[in-house]
Every structure is written in C-alpha cells, then in structure tokens.
C-alpha positions in Angstrom: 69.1 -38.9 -33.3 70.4 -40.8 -30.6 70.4 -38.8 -27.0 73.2 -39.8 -24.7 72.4 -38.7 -21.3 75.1 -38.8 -18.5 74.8 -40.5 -15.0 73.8 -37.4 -13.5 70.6 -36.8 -15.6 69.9 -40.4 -15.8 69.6 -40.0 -12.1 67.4 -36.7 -12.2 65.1 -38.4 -14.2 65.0 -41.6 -12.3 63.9 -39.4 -9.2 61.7 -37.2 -11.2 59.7 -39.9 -12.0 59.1 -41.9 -8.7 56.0 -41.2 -6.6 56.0 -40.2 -3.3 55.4 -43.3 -1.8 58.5 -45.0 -3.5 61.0 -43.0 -1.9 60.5 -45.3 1.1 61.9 -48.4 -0.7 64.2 -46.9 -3.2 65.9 -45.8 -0.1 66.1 -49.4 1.3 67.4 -50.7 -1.8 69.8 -47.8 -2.9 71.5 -47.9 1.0 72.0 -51.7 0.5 74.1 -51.5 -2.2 71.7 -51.6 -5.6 72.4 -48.7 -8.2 70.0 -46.6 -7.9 69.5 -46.3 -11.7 68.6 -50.3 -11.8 65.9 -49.4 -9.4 62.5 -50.5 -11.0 59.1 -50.0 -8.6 57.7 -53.0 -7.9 53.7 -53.2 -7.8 52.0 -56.5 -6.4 48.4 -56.8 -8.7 45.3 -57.3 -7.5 45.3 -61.1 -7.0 48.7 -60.9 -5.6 47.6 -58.6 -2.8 44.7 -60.4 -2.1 46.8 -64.2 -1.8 49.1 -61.9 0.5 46.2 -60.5 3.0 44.6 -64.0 2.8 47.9 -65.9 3.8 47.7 -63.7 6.9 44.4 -65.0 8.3 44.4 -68.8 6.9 46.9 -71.1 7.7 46.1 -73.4 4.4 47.6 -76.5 3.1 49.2 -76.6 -0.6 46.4 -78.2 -1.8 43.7 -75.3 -0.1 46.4 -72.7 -1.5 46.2 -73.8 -5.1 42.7 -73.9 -5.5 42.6 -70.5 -3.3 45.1 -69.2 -6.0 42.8 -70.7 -9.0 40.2 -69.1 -7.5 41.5 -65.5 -6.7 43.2 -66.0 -10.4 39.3 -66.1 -11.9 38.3 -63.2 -10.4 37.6 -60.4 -12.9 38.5 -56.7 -12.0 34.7 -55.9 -11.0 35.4 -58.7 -7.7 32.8 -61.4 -9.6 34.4 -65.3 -10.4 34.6 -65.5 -13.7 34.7 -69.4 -13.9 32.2 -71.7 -12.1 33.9 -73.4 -8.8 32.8 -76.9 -11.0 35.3 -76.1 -14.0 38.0 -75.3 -11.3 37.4 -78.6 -9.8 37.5 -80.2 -12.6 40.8 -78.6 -14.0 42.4 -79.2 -11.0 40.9 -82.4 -10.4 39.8 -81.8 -6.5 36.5 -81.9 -5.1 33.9 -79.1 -6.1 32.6 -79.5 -2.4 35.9 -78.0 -1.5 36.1 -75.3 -3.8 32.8 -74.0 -3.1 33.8 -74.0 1.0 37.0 -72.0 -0.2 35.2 -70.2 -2.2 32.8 -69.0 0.5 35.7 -68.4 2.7 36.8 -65.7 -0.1 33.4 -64.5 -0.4 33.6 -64.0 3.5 37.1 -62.4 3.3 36.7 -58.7 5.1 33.0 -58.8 4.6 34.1 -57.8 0.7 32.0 -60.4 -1.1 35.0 -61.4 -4.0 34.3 -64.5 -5.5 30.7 -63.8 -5.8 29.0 -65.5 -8.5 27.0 -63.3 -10.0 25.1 -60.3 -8.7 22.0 -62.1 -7.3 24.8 -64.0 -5.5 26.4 -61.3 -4.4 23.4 -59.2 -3.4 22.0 -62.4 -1.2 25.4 -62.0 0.5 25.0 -58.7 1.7 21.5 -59.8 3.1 21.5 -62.4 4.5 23.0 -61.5 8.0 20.7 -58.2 8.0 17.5 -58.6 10.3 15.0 -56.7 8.1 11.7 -57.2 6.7 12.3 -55.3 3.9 15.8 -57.5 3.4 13.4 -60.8 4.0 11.0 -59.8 1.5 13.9 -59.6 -1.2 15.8 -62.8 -0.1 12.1 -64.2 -1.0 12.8 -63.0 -4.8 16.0 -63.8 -5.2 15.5 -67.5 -3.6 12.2 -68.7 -5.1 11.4 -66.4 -7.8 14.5 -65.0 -9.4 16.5 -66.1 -12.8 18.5 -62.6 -13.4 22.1 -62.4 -12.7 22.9 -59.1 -13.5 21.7 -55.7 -11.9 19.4 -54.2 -14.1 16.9 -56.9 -14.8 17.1 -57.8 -11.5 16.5 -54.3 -9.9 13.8 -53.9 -12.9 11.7 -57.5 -11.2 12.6 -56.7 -7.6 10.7 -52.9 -8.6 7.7 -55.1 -9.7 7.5 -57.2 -7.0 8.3 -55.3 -4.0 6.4 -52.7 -2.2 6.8 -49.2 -3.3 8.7 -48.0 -0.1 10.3 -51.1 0.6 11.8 -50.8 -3.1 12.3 -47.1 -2.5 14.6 -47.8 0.7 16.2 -50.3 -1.1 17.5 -48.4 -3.7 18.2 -45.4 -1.0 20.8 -48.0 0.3 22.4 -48.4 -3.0 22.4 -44.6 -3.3 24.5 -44.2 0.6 26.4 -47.4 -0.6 25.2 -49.6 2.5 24.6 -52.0 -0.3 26.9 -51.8 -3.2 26.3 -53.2 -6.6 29.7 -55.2 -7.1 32.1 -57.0 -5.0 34.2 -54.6 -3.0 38.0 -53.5 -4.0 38.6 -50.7 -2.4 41.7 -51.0 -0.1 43.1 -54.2 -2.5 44.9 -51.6 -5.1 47.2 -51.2 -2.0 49.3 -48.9 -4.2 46.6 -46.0 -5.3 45.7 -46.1 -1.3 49.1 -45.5 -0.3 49.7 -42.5 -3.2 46.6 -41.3 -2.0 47.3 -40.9 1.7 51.0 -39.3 1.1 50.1 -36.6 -2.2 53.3 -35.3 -3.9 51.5 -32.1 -4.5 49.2 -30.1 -2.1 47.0 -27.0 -2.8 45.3 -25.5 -0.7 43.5 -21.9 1.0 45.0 -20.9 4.2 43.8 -17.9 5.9 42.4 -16.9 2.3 46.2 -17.3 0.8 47.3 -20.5 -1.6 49.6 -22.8 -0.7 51.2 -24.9 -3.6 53.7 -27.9 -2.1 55.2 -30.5 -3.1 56.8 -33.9 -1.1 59.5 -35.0 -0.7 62.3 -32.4 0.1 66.3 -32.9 -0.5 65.6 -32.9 3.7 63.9 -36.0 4.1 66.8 -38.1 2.3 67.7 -40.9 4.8 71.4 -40.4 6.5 71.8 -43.6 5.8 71.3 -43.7 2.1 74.7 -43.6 0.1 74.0 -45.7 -2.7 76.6 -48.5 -4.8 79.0 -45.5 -5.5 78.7 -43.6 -2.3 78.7 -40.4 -1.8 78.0 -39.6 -5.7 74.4 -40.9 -5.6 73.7 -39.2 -2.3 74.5 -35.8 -3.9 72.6 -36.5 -7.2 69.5 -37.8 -4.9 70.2 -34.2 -3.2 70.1 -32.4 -6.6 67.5 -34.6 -8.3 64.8 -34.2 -4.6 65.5 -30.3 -5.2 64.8 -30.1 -8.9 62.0 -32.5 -9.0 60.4 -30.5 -5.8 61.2 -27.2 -7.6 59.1 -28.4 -10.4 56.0 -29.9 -8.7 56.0 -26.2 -6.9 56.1 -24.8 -10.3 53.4 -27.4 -12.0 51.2 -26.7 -8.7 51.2 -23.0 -8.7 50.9 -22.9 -12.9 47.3 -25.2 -12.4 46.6 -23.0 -9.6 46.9 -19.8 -12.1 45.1 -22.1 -15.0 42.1 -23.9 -13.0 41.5 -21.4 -10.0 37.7 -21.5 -9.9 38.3 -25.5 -10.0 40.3 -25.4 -6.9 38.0 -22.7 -5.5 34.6 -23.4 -6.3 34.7 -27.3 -7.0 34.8 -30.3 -10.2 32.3 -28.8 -12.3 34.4 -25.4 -13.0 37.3 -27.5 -14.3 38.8 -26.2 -18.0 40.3 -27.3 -20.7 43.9 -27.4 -20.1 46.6 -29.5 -22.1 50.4 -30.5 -20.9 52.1 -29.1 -23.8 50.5 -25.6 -22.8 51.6 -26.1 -19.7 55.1 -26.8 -21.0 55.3 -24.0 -22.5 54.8 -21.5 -20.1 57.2 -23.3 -18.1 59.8 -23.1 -20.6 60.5 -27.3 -20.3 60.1 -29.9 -22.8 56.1 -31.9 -22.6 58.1 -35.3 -21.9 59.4 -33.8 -18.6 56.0 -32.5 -17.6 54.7 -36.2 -18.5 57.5 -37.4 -16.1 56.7 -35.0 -13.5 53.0 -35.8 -13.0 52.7 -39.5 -14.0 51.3 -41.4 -11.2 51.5 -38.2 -8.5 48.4 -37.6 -6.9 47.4 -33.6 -5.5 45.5 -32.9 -2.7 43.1 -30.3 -3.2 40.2 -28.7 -1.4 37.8 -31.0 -3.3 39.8 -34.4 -2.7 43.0 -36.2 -3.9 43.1 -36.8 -7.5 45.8 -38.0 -10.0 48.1 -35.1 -11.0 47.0 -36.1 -14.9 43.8 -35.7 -14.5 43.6 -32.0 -13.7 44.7 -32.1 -17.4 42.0 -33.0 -20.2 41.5 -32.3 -24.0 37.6 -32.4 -24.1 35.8 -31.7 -20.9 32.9 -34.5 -21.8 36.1 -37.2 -21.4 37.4 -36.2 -17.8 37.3 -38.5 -15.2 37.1 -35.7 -12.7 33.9 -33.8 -14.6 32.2 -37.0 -14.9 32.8 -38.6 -11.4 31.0 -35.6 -9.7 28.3 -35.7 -12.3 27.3 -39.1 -12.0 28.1 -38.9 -8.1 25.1 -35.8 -8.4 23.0 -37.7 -10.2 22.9 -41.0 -7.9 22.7 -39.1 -4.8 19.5 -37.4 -6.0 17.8 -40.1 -8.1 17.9 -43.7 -6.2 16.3 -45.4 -8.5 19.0 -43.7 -11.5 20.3 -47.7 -11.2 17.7 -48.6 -13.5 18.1 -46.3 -16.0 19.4 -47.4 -19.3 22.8 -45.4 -20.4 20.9 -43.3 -23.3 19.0 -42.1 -20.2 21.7 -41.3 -18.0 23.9 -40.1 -20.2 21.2 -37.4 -21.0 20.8 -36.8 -17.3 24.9 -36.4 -17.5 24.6 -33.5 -20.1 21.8 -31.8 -18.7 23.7 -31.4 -15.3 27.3 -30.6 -16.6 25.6 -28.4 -19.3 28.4 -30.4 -22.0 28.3 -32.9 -24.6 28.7 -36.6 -23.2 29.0 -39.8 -25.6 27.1 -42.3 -23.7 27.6 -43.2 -20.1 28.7 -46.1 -20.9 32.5 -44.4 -22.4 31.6 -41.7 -19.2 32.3 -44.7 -16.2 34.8 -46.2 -18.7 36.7 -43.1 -18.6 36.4 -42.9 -14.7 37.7 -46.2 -14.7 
C-alpha cells in the first residue's frame, strides 16, 4: 500500500532526520528561498576535503592541480597511494620527477604522511626528523637492510635486529601513538568531527542525578528563517524541532533505563539492546526510531559515540565493546602489533569474557 503523507509530516520527518550539525545550513538555504523539503545534506568525501585544505596553503597551477588531484584520487581510505607516482606520470603524461615532489608535498601536508607509499615509507617519514639513536638505528634497517612493506613483517625483522629496549620503546611509541602505524585521517572526515563536537543527545551525572538532553530546541530556530512559503515552514520547523527534541529526550532517558551500568560504570557493561524493543516501549513505529538516531551522536560519561551504536544484536559485533577491548589490550601489551589475529582475537575474548570471530571482522566492525 501506497502511504501518502502531507506537507506537514513530510516536513517532521525531514527535521527528524537531520543532525545537529545541519541545522546551520538548512537554515541558510531554507531563509533564501529553497523548500525546505528539497533540502538534501551535502557531505564533501575524503579527497574532496583534502583538495579543499590543500588549495588553502598552495597556490598551484592547473597542471600541479591535476596531478595533485590524481594523486589525492589514489589514495586508499587507510591514507597509503595506491598507484606508483610512475603510472600517474605516465597516464597523465607529465614528468615522474614532478609527481614524486608533489607527492612529497602531500606526504608533508600537516605532518599527516598521506600519500605514503607503503608502510616502510611511511614509517621512514615519521623518523626522519627525530634526533634519536634508537630512531637512527631503525632508519639503518629500513635503508640498507629492509624489503617488507607492510607492518608485521617489518615489526617481526626490526624485533630481530634491534636491541631489546630499543625495540621495546619503539613499540611503547606505537602503543601512546607518537608513532602511528598508517597515514593519519583524523580531522579529514570533517563531518564526524563536527557531529562529534555538537552531540544531539547528552547523558550525563550531575550532583549524582541524570540528565538526558537533546539539541537543537524549537528556541534556537533563526529569526530569520521563513522558508519558500513563509510563515508555514517556520511553524512546521517550530513543531518538527519540538517533536524531534521530545523524542531524543525520550530515546536518551529509555537507554539510560536499558544500559545504566554502561553509562555508569563504562564500555564493557554494555547489553544487548535492539531498536524494535526500544520501539516498543515507546509506543512508535522502528522506522522512526531508525530516523531519530541515524547519524546523531550522544555524549556520555565514557566519550561521544554514534547514537546506533549503543544498540547491538550480539555483543561480540559492537563497535563500542570491541574498541575498548582492543584499546585495553594495546595499552598493556606494546608488542600486541605483532601478534597474528588468531592471537588477538583470543586475547579479545579472554578480556571481554565473550565470543569474538576473529579480530580481523572485530576492527572491521569498528571501522
């Protein structure tokens, strides 16, 4: 059966399911003129933001910015090139020389190391302007000795051939994340950084009483914002901020009742706990619970997480449970970076005390 909605639930829906952090534009555009139900958020990716924050510091020619853009566009969600700077010479039929000077100019970008090669490329980066003789003695491997590219075998010949405690506060650098074992992104997914700093749920202990809230209120509608038909999107906005806000409340204060020894004592109490369940003691269809926590982060006592996460069907798959876990597990074991999955994944279960797959689906899950 077909379901017909009219303009004004069209428009509760439309604000039920913005974040936060929209509101600032959908305000913009709505106040210009544009119908608030054509409004679509607008996300730039990755290799968009990272042309945008690069534009600001270079002043390139078009021939720089299309091998800058060939180069940002082959680089694979984990921050290494995925294409050697020869084959984008050769497709774009410029000089490697260039390439690789553009390409250490992205490598050099924020002192993130995108555009690294490989890890031994990337991990000769982050020494080489470090005066240390333990940092000396590994440049030595990597330079003249070394034929591994990715972590593990080269972490496995750096153990061999380093000293013990040089090793050992090597790998105590990679458990504090002074060295890191990819290209950094953190800061480029402009949009989970933003939703992060500006929660559309808080829940917290105040003087040993909980606080559920939720952002925004009908109160923080511009004065300006009217909308293309006036004054009838500005009281639907009004209606739609209250109900959504109602909502959140209720959501926030029915996880508080459902997951109170997660929010009190920390990730490892959190339970089972599915939307439709939820749903139903809120007397609302699962859809509009889907609505009203997709992409809304909470902030809790133990960090800000994604609204959907505090919701999982098998503890051994949440992103939450298995995030602290492995976090545990580095912090106390440096050298847990050359384990092999089967290993930690063990390590996983004996910790959370729950069955876990492999680590391998654990940091894809986290992902």
């Amino acid at each position: 059966m077909l379901l017909r909605f009219s303009l004004r639930q069209r428009f509760l829906l439309k604000i039920l399911s913005l974040p936060r952090w929209q509101f600032g534009r959908f305000w913009r555009e709505c106040g210009a003129g544009a119908n608030p139900l054509d409004y679509v958020p607008v996300t730039n990716t990755f290799q968009e933001e990272l042309m945008r924050r690069m534009a600001l510091h270079y002043d390139n020619g078009a021939e720089e910015k299309q091998i800058l853009g060939e180069l940002v566009g082959n680089v694979g969600k984990w921050g290494f090139l995925e294409e050697t700077p020869s084959n984008i010479a050769a497709t774009l039929g410029c000089s490697p020389e260039v390439v690789e000077i553009l390409r250490k100019n992205l490598q050099q970008f924020e002192g993130r190391g995108i555009g690294s090669l490989h890890f031994r490329d990337f991990l000769r980066f982050q020494l080489e302007n470090q005066k240390n003789e333990d940092f000396g003695r590994v440049l030595r491997v990597l330079n003249w000795q070394c034929a591994h590219n990715q972590i593990v075998p080269l972490l496995r010949l750096l153990h061999g051939r380093l000293p013990r405690e040089s090793f050992d506060h090597i790998m105590n650098l990679f458990a504090r994340r002074r060295l890191l074992p990819h290209p950094s992104l953190d800061g480029l997914h402009w949009e989970t950084e933003l939703a992060a700093a500006e929660p559309d749920l808080q829940i917290e202990c105040v003087d040993g009483k909980w606080i559920v809230q939720a952002f925004p209120s009908a109160d923080e509608i511009p004065p300006a914002f009217l909308g293309a038909d006036g004054g009838a999107s500005l009281k639907h906005a009004r209606d739609g901020l209250r109900w959504r806000h109602d909502l959140l409340v209720k959501i926030g204060q029915a996880l508080l009742d459902r997951q109170k020894k997660f929010f009190e004592r920390g990730p490892q109490f959190l339970k089972i706990l599915l939307q439709k369940d939820l749903a139903a003691g809120l007397t609302v269809s699962p859809s509009t619970i889907t609505r009203a926590v997709g992409e809304k982060f909470v902030r809790t006592p133990h960090g800000t997480y994604p609204c959907e996460q505090l919701f999982c069907r098998s503890l051994g798959k949440s992103p939450i449970l298995l995030e602290f876990g492995l976090r545990h597990i580095s912090r106390n074991n440096p050298e847990s970076f050359l384990w092999s999955n089967q290993r930690r994944a063990e390590e996983l279960q004996k910790f959370l005390g729950i069955p876990i797959a492999s680590a391998k689906s654990a940091k894809s899950e986290i992902r």
